[in-house]
TORLUMKOL-257899 format. One record per atom (N, C-alpha, C): residue in one letter; residue number from 1; x, y, z. Coordinates in nm, 3 decimals, decimal comma. Example, Ala and Ser with C-alpha at 12.3 -4.5 7.8 and 13.67 -1.06 7.14 Angstrom:
+------+-----+---------+---------+---------+
! type ! seq !      c1 !      c2 !      c3 !
+------+-----+---------+---------+---------+
!    A !   1 !   1,319 !  -0,569 !   0,780 !
!    A !   1 !   1,230 !  -0,450 !   0,780 !
!    A !   1 !   1,320 !  -0,330 !   0,780 !
!    S !   2 !   1,285 !  -0,225 !   0,708 !
!    S !   2 !   1,367 !  -0,106 !   0,714 !
!    S !   2 !   1,290 !   0,003 !   0,787 !
+------+-----+---------+---------+---------+
***
This chain:
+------+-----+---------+---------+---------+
! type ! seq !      c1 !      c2 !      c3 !
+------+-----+---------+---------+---------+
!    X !   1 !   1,270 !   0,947 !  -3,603 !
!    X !   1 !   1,348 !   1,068 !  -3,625 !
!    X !   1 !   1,250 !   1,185 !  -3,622 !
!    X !   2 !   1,254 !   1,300 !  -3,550 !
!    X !   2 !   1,222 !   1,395 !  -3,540 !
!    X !   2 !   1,280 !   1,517 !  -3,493 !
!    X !   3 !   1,203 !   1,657 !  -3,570 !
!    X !   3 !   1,242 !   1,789 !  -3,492 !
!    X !   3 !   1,179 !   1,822 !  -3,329 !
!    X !   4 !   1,244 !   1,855 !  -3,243 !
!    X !   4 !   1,211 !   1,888 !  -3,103 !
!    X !   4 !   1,266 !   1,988 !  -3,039 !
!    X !   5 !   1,178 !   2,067 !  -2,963 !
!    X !   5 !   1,239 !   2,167 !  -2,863 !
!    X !   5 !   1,230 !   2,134 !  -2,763 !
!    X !   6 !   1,346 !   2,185 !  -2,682 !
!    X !   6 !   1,311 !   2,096 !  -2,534 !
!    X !   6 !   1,319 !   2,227 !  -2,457 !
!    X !   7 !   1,172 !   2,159 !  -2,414 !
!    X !   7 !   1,140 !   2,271 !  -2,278 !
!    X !   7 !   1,141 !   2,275 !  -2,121 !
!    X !   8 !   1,214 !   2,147 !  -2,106 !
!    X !   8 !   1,250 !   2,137 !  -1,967 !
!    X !   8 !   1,352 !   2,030 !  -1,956 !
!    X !   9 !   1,478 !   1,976 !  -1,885 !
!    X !   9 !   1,480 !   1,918 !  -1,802 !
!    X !   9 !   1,500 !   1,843 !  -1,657 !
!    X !  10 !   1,527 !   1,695 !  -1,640 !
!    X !  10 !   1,518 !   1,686 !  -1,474 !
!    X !  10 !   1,567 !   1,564 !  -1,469 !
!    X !  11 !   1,679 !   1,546 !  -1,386 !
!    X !  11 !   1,780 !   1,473 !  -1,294 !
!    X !  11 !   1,645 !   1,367 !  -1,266 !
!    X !  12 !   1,667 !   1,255 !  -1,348 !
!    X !  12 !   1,558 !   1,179 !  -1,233 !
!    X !  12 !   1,670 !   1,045 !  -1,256 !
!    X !  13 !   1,718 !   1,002 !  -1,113 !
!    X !  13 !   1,862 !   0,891 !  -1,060 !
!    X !  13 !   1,974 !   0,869 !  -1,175 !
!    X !  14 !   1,942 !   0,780 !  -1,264 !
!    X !  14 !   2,050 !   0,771 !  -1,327 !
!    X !  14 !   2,033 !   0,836 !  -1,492 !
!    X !  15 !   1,899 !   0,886 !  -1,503 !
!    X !  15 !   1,856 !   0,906 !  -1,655 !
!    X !  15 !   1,793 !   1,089 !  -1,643 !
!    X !  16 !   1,833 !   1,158 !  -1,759 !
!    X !  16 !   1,778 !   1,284 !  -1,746 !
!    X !  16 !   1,682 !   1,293 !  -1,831 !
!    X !  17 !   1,607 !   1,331 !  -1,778 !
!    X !  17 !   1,436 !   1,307 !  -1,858 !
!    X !  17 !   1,395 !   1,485 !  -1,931 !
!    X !  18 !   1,357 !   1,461 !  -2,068 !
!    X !  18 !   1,387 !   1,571 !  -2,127 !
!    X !  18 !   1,215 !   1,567 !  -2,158 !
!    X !  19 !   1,117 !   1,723 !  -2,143 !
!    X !  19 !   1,040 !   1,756 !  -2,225 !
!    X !  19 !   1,052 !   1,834 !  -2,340 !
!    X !  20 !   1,042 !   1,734 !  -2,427 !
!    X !  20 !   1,045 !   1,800 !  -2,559 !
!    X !  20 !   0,892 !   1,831 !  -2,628 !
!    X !  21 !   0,891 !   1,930 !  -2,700 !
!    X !  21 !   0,744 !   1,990 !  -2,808 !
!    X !  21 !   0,816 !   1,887 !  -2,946 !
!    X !  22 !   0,754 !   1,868 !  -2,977 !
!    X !  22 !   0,764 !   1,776 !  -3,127 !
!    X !  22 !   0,730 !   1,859 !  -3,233 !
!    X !  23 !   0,803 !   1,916 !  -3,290 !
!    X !  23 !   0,788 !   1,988 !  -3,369 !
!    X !  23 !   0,740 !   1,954 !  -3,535 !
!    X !  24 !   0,818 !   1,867 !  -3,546 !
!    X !  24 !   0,806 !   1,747 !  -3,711 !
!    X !  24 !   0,858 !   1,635 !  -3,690 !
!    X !  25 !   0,753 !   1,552 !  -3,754 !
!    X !  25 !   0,843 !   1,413 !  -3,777 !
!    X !  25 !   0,854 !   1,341 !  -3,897 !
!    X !  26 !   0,971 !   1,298 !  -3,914 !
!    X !  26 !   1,047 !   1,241 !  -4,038 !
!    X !  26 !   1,049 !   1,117 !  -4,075 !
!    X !  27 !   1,065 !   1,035 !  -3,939 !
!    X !  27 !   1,036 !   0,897 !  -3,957 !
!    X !  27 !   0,933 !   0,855 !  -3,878 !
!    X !  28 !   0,790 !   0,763 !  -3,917 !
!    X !  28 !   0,722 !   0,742 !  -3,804 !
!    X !  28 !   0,696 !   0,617 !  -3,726 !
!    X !  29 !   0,841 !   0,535 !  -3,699 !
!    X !  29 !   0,826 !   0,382 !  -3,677 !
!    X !  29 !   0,710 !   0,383 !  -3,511 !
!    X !  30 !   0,693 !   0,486 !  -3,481 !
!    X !  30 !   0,572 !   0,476 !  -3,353 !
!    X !  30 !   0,527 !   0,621 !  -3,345 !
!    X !  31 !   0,414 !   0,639 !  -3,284 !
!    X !  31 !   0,310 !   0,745 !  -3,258 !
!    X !  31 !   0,409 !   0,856 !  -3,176 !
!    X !  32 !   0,395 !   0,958 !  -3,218 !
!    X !  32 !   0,412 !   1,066 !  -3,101 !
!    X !  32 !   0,336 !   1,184 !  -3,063 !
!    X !  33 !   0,339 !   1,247 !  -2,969 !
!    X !  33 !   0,185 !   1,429 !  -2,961 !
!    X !  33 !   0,290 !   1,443 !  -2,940 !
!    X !  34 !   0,243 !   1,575 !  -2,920 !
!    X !  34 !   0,291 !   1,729 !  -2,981 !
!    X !  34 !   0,413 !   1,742 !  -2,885 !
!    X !  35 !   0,392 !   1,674 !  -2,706 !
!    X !  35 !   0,430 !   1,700 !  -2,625 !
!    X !  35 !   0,523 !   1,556 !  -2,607 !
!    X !  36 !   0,624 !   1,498 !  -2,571 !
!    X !  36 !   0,668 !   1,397 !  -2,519 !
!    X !  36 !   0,774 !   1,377 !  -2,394 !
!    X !  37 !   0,841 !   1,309 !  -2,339 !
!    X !  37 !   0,947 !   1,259 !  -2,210 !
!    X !  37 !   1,025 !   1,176 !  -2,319 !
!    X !  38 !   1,166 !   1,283 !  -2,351 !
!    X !  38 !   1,270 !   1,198 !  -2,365 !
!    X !  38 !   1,370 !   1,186 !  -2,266 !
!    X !  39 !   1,436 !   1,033 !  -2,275 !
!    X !  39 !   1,464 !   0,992 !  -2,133 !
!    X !  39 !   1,620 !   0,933 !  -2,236 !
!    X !  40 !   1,706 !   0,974 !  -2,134 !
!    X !  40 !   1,854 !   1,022 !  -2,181 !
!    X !  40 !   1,955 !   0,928 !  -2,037 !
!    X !  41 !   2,013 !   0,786 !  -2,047 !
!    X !  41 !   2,087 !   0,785 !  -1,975 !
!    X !  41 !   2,200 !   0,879 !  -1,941 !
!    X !  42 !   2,243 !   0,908 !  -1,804 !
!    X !  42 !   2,359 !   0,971 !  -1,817 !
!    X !  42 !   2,527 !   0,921 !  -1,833 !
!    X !  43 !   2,489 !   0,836 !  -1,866 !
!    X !  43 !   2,623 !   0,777 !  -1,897 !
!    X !  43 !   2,684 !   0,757 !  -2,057 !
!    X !  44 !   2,553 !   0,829 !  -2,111 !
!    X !  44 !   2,543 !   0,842 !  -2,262 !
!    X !  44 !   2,632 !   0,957 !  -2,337 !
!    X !  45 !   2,707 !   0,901 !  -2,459 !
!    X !  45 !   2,808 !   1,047 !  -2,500 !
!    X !  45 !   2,718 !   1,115 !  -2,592 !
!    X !  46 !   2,616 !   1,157 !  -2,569 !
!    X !  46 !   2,499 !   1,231 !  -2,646 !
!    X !  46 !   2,544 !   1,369 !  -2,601 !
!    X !  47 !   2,555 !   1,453 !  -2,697 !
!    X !  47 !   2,550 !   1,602 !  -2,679 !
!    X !  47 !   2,456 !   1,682 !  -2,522 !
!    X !  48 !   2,520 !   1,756 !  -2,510 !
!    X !  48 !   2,387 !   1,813 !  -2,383 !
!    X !  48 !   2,289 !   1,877 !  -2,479 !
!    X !  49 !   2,161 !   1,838 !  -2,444 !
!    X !  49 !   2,062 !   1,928 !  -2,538 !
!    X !  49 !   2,010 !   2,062 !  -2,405 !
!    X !  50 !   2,013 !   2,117 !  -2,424 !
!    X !  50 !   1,980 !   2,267 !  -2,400 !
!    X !  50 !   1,881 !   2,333 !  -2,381 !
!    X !  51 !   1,786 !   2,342 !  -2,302 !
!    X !  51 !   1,642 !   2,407 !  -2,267 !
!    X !  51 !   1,631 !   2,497 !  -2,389 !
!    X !  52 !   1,483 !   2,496 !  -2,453 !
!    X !  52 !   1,507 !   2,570 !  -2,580 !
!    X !  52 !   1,571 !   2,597 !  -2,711 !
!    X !  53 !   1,656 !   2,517 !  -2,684 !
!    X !  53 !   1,714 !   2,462 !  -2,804 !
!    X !  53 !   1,659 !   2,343 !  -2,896 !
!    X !  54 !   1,658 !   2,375 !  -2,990 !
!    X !  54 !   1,590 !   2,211 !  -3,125 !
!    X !  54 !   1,721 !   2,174 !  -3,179 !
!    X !  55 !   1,663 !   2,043 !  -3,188 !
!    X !  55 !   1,739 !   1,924 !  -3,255 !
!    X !  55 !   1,673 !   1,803 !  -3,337 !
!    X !  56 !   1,776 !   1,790 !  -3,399 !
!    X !  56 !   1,711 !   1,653 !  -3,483 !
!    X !  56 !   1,757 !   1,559 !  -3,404 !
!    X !  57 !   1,665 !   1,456 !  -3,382 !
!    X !  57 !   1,647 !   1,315 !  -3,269 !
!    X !  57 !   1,647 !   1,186 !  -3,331 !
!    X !  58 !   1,692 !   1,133 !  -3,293 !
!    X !  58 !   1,647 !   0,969 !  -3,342 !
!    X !  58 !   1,693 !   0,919 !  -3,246 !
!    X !  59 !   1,521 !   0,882 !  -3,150 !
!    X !  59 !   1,549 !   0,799 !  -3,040 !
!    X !  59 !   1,476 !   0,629 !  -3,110 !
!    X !  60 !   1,462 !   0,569 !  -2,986 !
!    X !  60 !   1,368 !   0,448 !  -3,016 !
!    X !  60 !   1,268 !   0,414 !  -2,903 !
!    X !  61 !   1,162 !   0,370 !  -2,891 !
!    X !  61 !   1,088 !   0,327 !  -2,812 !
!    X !  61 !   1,117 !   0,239 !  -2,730 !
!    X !  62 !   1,122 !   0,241 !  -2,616 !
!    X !  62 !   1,143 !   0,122 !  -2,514 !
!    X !  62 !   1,025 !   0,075 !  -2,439 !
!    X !  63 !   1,037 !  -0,005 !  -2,416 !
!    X !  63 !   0,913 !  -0,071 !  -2,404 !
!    X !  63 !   0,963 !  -0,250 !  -2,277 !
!    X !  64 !   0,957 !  -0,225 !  -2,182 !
!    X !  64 !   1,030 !  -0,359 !  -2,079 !
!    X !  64 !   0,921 !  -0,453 !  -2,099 !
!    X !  65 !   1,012 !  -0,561 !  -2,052 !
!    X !  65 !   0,945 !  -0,702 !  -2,056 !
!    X !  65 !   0,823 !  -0,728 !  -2,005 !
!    X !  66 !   0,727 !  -0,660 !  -1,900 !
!    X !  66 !   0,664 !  -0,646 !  -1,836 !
!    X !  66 !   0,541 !  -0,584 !  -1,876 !
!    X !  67 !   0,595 !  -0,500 !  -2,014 !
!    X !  67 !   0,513 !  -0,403 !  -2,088 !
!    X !  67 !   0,427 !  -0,278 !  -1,943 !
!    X !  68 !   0,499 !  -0,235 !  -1,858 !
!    X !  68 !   0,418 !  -0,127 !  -1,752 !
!    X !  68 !   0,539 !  -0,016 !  -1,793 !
!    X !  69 !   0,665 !   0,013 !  -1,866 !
!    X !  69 !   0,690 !   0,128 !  -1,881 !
!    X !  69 !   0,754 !   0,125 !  -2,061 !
!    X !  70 !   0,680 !   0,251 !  -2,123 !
!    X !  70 !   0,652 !   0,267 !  -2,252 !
!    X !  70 !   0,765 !   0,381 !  -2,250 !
!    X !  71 !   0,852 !   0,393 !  -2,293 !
!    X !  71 !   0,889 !   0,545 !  -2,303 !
!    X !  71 !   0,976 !   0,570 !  -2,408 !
!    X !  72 !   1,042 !   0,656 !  -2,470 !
!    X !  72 !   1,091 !   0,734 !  -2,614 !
!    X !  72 !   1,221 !   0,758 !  -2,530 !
!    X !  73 !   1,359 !   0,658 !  -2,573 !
!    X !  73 !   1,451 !   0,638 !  -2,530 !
!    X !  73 !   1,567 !   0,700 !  -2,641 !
!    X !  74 !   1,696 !   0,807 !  -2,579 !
!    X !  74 !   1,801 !   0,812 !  -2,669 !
!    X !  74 !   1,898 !   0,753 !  -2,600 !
!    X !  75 !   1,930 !   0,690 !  -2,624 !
!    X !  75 !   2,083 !   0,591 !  -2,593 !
!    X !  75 !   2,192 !   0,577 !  -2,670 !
!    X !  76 !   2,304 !   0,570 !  -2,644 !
!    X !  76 !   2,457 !   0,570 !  -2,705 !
!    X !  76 !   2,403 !   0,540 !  -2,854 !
!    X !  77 !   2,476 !   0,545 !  -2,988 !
!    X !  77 !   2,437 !   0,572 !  -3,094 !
!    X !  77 !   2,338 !   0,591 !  -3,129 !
!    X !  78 !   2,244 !   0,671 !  -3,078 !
!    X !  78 !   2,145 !   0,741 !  -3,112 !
!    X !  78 !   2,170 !   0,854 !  -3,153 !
!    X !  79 !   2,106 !   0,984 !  -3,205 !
!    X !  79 !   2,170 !   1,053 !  -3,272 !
!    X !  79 !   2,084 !   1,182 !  -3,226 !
!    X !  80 !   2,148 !   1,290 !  -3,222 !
!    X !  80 !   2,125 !   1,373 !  -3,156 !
!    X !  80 !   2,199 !   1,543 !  -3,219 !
!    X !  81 !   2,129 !   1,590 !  -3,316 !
!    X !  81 !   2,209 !   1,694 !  -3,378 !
!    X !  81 !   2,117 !   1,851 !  -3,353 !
!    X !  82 !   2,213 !   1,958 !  -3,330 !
!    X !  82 !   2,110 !   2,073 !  -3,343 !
!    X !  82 !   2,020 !   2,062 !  -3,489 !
!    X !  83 !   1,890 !   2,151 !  -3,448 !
!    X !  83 !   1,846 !   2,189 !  -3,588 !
!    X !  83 !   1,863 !   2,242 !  -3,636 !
!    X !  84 !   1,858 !   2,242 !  -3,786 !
!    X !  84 !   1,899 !   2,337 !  -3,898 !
!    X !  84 !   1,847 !   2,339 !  -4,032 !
!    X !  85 !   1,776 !   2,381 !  -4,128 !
!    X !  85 !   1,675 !   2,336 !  -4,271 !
!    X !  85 !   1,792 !   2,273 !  -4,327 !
!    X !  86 !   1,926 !   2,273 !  -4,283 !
!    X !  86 !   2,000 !   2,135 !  -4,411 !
!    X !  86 !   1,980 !   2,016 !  -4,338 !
!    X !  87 !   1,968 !   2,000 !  -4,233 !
!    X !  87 !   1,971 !   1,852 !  -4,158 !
!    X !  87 !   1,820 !   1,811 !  -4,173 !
!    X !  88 !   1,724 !   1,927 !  -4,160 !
!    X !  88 !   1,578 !   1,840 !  -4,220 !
!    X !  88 !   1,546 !   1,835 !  -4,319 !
!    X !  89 !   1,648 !   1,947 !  -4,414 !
!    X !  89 !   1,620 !   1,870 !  -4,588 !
!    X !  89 !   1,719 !   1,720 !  -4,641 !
!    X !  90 !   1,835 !   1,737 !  -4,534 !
!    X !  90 !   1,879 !   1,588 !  -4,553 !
!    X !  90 !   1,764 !   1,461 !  -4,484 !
!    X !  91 !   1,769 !   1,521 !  -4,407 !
!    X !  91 !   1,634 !   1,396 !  -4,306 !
!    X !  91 !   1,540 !   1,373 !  -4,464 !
!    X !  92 !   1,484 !   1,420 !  -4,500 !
!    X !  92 !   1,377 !   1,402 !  -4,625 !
!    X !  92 !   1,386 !   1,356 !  -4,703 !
!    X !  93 !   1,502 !   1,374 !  -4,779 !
!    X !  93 !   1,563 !   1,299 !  -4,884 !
!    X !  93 !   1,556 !   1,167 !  -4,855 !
!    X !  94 !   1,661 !   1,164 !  -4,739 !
!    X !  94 !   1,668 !   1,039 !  -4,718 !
!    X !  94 !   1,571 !   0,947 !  -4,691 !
!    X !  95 !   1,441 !   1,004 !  -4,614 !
!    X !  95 !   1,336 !   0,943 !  -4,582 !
!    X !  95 !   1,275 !   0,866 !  -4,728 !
!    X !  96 !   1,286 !   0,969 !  -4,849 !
!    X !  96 !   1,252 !   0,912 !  -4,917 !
!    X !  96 !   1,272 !   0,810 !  -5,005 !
!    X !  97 !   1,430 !   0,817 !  -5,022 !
!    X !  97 !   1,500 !   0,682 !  -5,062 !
!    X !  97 !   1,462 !   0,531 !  -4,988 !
!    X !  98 !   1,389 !   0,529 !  -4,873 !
!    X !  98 !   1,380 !   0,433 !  -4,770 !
!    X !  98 !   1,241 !   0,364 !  -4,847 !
+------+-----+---------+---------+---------+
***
């Protein structure tokens, strides 16, 4: 789970590949910099995220059988909300009950 701005993205075949700045992170089940490629099927009912616009994320790491592509995946119930200081003071709380 993290805060992100996304500063670009791009039509690549069936998945839209988002650069996001990483702004904060809340949960850290894997590594992330500052900079990352979130990769968004399009067949996904995920909100459109918006060049420049932040959101709170909770993707997951994908990682194929093959282990040659690593990438920070949001897929159907994944969660995907604008940002706002109540959704990252809820993110916190909750982090900490965990």
């Amino acid at each position: 789970v993290f805060h992100g701005r996304i500063l670009a993205q791009r039509l690549v075949g069936q998945e839209t590949r988002y650069e996001v700045e990483v702004k904060e992170l809340y949960r850290r089940r894997f590594p992330l910099v500052s900079r990352e490629y979130l990769w968004v099927p399009n067949t996904c009912g995920c909100p459109p995220l918006l060049e420049g616009g932040e959101y709170l994320l909770m993707a997951r790491r994908h990682v194929n059988h093959e282990h040659t592509l690593n990438r920070i995946l949001l897929q159907d119930g994944g969660y995907a909300r604008p940002w706002t200081p109540r959704e990252a003071r809820l993110v916190r709380e909750a982090a900490r009950h965990c």
